[in-house]
N, C-alpha and C positions, 0 to 999 in steps of 0.2 A: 470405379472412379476413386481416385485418394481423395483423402483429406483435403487437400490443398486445392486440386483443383474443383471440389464442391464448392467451396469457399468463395472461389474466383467466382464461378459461373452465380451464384449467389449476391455477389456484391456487382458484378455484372447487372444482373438483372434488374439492382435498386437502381444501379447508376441509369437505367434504360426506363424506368420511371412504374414499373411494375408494383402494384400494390400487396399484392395476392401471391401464396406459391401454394401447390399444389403436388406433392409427389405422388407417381404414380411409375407403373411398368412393371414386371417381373414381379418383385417381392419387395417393397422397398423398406420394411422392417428387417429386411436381413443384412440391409446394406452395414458394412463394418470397413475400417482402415486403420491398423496399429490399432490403439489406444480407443477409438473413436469410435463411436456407433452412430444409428439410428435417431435415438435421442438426441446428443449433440449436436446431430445436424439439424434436426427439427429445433433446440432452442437457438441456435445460432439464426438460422432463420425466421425466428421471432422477433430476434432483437433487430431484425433488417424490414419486417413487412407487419403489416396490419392483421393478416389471417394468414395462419399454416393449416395445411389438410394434409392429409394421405387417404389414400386409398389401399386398400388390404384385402386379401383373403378370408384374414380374422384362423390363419391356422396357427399363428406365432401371437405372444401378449399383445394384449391391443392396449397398453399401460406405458401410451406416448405422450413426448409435451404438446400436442397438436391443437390447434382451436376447433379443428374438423375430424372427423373419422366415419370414413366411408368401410365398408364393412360389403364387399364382394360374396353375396353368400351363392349365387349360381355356379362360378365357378371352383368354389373350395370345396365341395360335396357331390359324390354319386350320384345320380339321379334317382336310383333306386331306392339308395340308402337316404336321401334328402326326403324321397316319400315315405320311407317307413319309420321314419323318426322322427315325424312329422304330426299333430294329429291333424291337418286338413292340407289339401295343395293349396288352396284359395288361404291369403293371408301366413304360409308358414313360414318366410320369410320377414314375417312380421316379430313372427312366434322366435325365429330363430335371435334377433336382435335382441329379444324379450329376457331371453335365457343368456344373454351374454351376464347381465345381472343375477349373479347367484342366489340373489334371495328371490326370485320369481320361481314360483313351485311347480305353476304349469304351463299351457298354451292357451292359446286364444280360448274364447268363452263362443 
């Protein structure tokens, strides 16, 4: 989707009385047009609504203008390797969020 018509569908959606946007699908940190990224749609979209989200895999920086950030950790990770890098299955999705912040040394207690 360009630039432009992000744009549109965006000021569409204030015009249609929506408070809220929510990106979501594919990757939507990867989204790019010319000049444009990720970012600028998510502040553009601020300056139009009350809360911006996305939702992610968390495989790309998660160092967006977002008021939300969902963080998809079932689908971004092996299963196997989700368990073995894991220290428990109960709560390591907790653990994984935990370590998104680099100063957290380890996992759950």
């Amino acid at each position: 989707m360009s630039w432009e018509r992000a744009v549109e569908a965006l000021n569409e959606l204030k015009r249609l009385g929506c408070r809220f946007v929510i990106f979501e699908g594919g990757e939507p940190l990867l989204w790019s047009d010319g000049n444009h990224d990720f970012s600028d749609l998510a502040e553009k979209a601020r300056s139009l609504f009350l809360n911006v989200g996305v939702t992610t895999n968390g495989t790309v920086s998660l160092d967006v203008p977002t008021d939300l950030l969902w963080v998809n950790l079932d689908g971004a990770f092996d299963r196997a390797l989700h368990h073995t890098s894991t220290p428990t299955t109960r709560g390591s999705s907790i653990w994984r969020l935990t370590r998104l912040n680099e100063n957290e040394p380890s996992g759950p207690s």
